[in-house]
C-alpha positions as CSV (number, residue, x, y, z in Angstrom):
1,X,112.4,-29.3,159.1
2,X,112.6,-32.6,161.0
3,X,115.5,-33.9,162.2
4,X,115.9,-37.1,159.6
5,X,116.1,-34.5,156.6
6,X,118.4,-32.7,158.4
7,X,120.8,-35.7,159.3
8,X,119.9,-36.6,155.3
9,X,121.1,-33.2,153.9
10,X,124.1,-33.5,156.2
11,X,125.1,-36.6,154.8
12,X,124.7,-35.2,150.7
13,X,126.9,-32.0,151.6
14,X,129.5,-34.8,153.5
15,X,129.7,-36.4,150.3
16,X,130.4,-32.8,149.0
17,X,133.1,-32.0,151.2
18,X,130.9,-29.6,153.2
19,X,129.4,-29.5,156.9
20,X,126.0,-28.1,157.5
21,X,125.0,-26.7,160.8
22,X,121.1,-26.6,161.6
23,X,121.1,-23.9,165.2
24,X,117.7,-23.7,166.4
25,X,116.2,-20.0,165.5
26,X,119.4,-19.5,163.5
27,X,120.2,-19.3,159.7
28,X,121.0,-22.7,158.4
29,X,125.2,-22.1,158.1
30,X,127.0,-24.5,155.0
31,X,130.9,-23.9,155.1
32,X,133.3,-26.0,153.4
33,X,133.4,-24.3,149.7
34,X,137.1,-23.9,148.0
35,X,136.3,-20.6,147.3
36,X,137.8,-17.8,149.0
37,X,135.3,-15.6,148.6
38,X,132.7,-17.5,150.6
39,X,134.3,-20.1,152.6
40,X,130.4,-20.4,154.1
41,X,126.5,-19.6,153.2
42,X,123.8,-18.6,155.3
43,X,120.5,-19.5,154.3
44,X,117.5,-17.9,156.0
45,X,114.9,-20.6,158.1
46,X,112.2,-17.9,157.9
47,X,110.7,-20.1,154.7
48,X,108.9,-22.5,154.2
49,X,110.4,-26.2,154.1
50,X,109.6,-27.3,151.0
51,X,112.0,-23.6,149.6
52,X,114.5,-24.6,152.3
53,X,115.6,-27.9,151.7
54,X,116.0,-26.6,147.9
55,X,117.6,-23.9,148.5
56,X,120.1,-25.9,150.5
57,X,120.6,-28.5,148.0
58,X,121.4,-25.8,145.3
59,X,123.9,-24.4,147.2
60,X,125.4,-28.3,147.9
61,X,125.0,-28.6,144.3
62,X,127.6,-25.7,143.4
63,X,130.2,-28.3,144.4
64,X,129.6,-31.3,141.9
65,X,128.2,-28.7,139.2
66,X,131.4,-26.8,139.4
67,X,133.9,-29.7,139.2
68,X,132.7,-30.7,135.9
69,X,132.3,-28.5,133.2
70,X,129.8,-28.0,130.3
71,X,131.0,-30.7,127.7
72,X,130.1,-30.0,123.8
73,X,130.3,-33.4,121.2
74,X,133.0,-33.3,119.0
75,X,131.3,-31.8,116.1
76,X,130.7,-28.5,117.7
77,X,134.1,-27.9,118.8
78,X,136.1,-29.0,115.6
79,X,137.1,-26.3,113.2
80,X,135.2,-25.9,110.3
81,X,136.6,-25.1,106.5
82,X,133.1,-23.4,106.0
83,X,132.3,-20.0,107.5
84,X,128.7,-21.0,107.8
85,X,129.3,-24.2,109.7
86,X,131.8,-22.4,111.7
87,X,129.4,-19.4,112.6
88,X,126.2,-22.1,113.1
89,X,128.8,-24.2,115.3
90,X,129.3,-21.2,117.8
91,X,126.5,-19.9,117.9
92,X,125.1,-23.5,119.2
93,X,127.7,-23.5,121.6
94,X,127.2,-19.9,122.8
95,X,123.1,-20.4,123.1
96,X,124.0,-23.5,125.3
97,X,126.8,-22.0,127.7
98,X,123.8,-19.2,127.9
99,X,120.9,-21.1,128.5
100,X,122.9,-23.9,130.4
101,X,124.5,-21.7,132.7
102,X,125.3,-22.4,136.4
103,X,122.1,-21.6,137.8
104,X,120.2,-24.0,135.6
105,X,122.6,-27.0,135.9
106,X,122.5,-26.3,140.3
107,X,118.8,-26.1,139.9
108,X,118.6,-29.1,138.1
109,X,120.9,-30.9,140.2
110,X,118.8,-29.7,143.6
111,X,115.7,-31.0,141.9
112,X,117.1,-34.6,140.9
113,X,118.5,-35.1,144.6
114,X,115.5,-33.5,146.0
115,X,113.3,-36.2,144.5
116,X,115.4,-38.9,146.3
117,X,115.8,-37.3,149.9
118,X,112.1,-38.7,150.7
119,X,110.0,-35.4,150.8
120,X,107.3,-35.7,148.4
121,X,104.8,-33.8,149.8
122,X,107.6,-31.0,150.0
123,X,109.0,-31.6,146.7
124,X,104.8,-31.3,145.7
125,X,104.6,-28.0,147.5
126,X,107.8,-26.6,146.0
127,X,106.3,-27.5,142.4
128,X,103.4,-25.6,143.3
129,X,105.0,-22.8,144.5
130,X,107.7,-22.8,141.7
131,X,105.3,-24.1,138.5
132,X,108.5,-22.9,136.0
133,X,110.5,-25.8,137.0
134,X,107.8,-28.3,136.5
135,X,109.3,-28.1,133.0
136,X,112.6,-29.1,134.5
137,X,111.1,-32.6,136.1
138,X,110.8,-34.3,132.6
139,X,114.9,-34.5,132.7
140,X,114.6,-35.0,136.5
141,X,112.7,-38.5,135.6
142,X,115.5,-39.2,132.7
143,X,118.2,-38.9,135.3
144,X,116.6,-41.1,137.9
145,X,115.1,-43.6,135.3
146,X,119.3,-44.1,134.0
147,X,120.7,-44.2,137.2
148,X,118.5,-46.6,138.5
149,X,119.1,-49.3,134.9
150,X,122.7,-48.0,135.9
151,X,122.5,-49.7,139.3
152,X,120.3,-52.6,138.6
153,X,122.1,-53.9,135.4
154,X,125.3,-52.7,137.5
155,X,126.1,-55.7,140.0
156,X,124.7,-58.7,137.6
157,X,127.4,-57.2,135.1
158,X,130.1,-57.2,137.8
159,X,129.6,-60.5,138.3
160,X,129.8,-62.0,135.3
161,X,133.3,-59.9,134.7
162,X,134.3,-62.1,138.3
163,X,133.4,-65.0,137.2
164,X,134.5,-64.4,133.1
165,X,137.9,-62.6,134.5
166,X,138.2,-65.7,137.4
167,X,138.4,-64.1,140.2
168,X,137.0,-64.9,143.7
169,X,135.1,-62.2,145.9
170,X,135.8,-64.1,149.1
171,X,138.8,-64.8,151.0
172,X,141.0,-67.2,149.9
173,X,141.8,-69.5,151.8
């Protein structure tokens, strides 16, 4: 792995709250989690590239993953006067804690920062090694495509709210 990605990943798990340390001929060493458990991961470097760098974003993505918890809408967590609705209603919510679990949401989140890192002929190889998460790239592009009309609609809309709300963004003088 070249030293850019490296410095790159570094800077994702610092945003974490984790340090990663990259020894030459040594497993790749992440240490920083809250858990007492495993206060640090090795990851092996006898893989390829492409199943490194993901396998080191997963394990960065246990952090933001963690912190926020599966959310259900309103209208599967209300109690319901019918048994049916009531038994339809958990079962929803049961299938998606199942299917949704931790795994999926870390792999998901590895794949949506992978695709921003700047690797696309390793995020190509890891596809082809890996073709079950090709299904996974469909919400990949979702969660770029919003956070990108995030960012660009963003900074007009914070300046209109300066300019509506009166204030300056310089100093006053």
């Amino acid at each position: 792995m070249n030293t850019d990605t490296q410095k790159l990943l570094s800077g994702i798990a610092k945003c974490a709250g984790l340090t990663i340390e990259f020894p030459d001929g040594a497993p790749v060493r992440i240490s920083g989690f809250q858990d007492d458990y495993s206060p640090s991961v090795l990851i092996t470097i006898d893989q390829p590239d492409s199943e490194l760098i993901f396998a080191i974003l997963q394990k960065i993505g246990l952090v933001p993953v963690q912190s926020k918890p599966l959310h259900f809408p309103w209208l599967f967590n209300r109690p319901y006067k019918s048994e049916f609705a009531g038994e339809v209603a958990y079962r929803t919510r049961r299938t998606v804690r199942h299917n949704l679990n931790l795994e999926w949401r870390t792999g998901l989140w590895a794949l949506c920062a992978y695709t921003q890192i700047g690797c696309p002929n390793e995020l190509r190889d890891f596809l082809k090694r890996h073709p079950e998460k090709m299904k996974l790239m469909v919400l990949v592009w979702f969660v770029i495509l919003r956070v990108r009309l995030v960012r660009f609609f963003y900074f007009p809309i914070r300046i209109l709210g300066c300019v509506f709300a009166g204030k300056t963004t310089g100093k006053d003088s």
